[in-house]
C-alpha positions as CSV (number, residue, x, y, z in Angstrom):
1,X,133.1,90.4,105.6
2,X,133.0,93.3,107.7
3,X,130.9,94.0,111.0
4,X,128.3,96.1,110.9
5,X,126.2,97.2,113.8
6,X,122.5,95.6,112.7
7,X,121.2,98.7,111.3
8,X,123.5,99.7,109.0
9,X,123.3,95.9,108.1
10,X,119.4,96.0,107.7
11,X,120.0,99.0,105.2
12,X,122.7,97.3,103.3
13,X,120.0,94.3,102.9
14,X,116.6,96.3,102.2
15,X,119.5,98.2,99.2
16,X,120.3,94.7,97.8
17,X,116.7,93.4,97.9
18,X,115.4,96.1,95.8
19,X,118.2,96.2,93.5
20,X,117.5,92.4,92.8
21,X,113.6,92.8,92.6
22,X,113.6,96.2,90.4
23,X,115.6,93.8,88.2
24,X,114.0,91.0,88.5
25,X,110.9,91.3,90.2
26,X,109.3,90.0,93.4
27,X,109.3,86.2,92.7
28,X,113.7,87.2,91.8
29,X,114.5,88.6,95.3
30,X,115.0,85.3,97.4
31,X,116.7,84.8,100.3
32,X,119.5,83.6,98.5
33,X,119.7,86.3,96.2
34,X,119.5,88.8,98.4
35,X,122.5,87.5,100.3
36,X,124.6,87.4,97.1
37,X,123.8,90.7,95.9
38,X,124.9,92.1,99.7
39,X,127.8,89.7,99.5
40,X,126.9,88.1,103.3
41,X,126.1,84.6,103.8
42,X,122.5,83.4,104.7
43,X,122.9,83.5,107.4
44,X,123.5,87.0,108.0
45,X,120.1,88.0,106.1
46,X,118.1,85.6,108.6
47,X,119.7,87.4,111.3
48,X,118.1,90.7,110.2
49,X,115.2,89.6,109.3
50,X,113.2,87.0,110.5
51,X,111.2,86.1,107.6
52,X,111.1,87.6,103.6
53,X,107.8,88.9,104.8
54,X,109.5,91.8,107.0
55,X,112.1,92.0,104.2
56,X,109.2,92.8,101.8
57,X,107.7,95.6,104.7
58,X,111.0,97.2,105.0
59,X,111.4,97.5,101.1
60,X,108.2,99.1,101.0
61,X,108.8,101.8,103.3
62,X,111.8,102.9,102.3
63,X,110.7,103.0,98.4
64,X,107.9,105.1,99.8
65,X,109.6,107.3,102.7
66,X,112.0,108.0,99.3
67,X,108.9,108.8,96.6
68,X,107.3,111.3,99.5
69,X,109.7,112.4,101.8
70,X,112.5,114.2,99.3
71,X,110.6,117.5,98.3
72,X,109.2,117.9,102.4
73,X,112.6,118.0,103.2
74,X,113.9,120.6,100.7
75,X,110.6,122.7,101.2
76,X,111.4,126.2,102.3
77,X,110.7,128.3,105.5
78,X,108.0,130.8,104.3
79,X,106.5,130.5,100.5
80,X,102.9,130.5,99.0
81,X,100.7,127.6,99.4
82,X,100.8,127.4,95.2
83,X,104.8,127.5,95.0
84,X,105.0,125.0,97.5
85,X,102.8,122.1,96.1
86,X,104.2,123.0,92.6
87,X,107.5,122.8,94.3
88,X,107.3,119.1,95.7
89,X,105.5,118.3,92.7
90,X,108.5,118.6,90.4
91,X,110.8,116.7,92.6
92,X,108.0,113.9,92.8
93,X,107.8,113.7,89.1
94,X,111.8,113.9,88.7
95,X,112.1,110.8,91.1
96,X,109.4,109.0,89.7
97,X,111.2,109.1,85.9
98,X,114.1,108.6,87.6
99,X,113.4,105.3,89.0
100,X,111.5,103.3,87.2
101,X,112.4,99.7,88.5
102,X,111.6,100.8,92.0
103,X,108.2,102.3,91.0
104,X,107.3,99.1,89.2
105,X,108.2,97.3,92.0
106,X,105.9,99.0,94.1
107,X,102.9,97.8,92.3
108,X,104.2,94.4,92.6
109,X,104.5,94.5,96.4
110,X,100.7,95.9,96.8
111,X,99.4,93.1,94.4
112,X,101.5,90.3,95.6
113,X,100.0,91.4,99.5
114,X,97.3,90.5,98.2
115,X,97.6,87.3,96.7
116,X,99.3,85.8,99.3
117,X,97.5,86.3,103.2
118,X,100.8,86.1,105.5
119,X,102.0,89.4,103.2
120,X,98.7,91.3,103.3
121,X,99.9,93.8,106.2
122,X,103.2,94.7,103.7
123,X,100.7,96.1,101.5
124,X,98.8,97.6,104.5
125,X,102.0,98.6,105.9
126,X,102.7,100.6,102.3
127,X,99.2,102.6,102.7
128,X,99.7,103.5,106.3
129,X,103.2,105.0,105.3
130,X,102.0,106.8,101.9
131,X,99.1,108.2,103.9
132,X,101.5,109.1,106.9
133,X,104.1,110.7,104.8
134,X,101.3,113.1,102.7
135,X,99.6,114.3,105.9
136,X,103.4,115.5,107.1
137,X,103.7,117.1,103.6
138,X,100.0,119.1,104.2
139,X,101.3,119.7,108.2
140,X,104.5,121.3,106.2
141,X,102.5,123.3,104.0
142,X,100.3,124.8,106.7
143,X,103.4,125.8,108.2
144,X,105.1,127.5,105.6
145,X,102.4,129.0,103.4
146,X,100.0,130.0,106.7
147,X,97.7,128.4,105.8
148,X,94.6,126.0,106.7
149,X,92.8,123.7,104.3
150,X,89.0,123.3,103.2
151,X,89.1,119.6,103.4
152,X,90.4,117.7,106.8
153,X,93.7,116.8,106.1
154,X,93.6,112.8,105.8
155,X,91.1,113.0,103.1
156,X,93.1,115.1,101.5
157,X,96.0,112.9,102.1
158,X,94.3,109.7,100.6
159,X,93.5,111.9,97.6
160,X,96.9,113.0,96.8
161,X,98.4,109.3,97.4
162,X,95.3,107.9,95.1
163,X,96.2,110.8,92.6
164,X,99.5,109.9,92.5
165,X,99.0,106.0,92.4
166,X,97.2,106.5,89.3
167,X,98.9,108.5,87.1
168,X,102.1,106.5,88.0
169,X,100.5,103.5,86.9
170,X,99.4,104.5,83.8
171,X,102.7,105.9,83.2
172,X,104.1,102.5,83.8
173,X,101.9,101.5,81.3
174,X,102.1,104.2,78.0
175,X,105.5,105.3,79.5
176,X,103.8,109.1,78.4
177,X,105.6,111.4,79.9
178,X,104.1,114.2,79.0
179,X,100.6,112.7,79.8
180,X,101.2,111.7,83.4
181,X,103.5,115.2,84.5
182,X,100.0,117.0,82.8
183,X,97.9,115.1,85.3
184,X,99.4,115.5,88.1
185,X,100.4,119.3,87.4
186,X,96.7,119.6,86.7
187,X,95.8,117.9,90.3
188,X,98.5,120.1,92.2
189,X,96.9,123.0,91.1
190,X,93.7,121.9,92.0
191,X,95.5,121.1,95.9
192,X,96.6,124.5,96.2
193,X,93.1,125.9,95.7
194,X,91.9,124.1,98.6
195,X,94.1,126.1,101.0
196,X,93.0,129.2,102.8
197,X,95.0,132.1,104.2
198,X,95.0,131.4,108.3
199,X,93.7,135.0,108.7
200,X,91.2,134.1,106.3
201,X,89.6,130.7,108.9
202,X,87.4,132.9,110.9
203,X,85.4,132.9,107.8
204,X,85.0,128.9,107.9
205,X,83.6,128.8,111.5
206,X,84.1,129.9,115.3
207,X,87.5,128.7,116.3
208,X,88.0,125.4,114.1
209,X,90.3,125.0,111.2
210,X,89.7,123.4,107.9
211,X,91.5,120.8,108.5
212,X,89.8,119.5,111.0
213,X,86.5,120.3,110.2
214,X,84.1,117.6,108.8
215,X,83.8,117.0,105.1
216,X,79.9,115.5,105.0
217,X,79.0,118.4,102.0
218,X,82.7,118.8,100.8
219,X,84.4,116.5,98.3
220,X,88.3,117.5,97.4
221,X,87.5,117.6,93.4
222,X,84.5,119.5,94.3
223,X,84.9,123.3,92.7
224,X,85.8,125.0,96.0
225,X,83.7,127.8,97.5
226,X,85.7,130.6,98.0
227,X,85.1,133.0,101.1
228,X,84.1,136.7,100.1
229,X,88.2,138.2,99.1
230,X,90.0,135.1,99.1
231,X,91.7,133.6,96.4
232,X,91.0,130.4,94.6
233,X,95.1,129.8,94.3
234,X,96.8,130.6,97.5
């Protein structure tokens, strides 16, 4: 067996675990299974992780960092707010078809957090990440496309994590894929409307952005209100 520094090890671990649980499900990725699928003894996976519980976290956040993170990083310097959320929406979609095993699994580890109490901060853990990972792909769009949004970014986060939640798990479900790509085309271009041209803010208050202004009479599927000159698609 060759000797790896830890990290690469923990990767080569968290790779076998969900290879064995998109197979065969939670209850399937055991200690023991794990370690056969990697080809390292047991004692090598204890070593790495001190209990299936941050085994379970770890597998989460990278099946996450991979659903969110892919389109961010391929998203241009400079493009309209619209392009942009289009733009990460079809690489979203692509990896969701793409992996359908892994996507499953996901449901399983936010369900089986919370059957079981010693898991509950894996599906916690999952959340924190999702909701992380959209606020970087807002922060990314601001940057880009110059623009501010109508609604503070971490509600908007939750919604676009809650958006995409759903329609994947229907998908699961009717394995439609025309259905669920229409959905969440249909929500993406309901995203892009809430942006707003930075030059465009002083028309939103004295010296605050959208995004960080409250939300107590704005809801994210509410029909925006559209300053005097300003686009509903940006």
């Amino acid at each position: 067996m060759n000797r790896l520094p830890v990290a690469e090890r923990r990767e080569q671990l968290i790779e076998a675990a969900l290879s064995v649980a998109s197979r065969e499900g939670i209850d399937g990725a055991t200690v023991r299974a794990v370690a056969a699928e990697a080809g390292v003894s047991l004692g090598v996976v204890h070593y790495c992780f001190r209990d299936k519980d941050e085994l379970l976290r770890a597998m989460a956040h990278t099946i996450t960092e991979r659903n969110l993170g892919r389109g961010v990083a391929e998203m241009p310097e400079s493009a309209p707010a619209r392009d942009l959320v289009l733009g990460v929406l079809e690489e979203l979609w692509s990896n969701i078809r793409a992996t359908r095993g892994p996507q499953l699994l996901t449901y399983e580890l936010t369900t089986t957090s919370l059957r079981h109490p010693e898991l509950r901060q894996v599906g916690v853990d999952q959340y924190v990440v999702s909701w992380a990972a959209a606020e970087r792909f807002l922060e990314e769009v601001e940057r880009a496309a110059g623009i501010v949004w109508r609604v503070p970014r971490h509600t908007v986060a939750r919604t676009i994590i809650a958006t995409i939640d759903g329609f994947s798990l229907a998908w699961l479900v009717d394995g439609d894929d025309d259905a669920a790509y229409q959905g969440l085309r249909l929500f993406a271009e309901h995203l892009a409307s809430l942006a707003v041209p930075i030059d465009e803010t002083a028309m939103l208050g004295t010296g605050t952005t959208a995004a960080d202004e409250p939300a107590a009479d704005v809801h994210p599927f509410a029909a925006p209100t559209v300053p005097a000159g300003v686009s509903a698609l940006a």
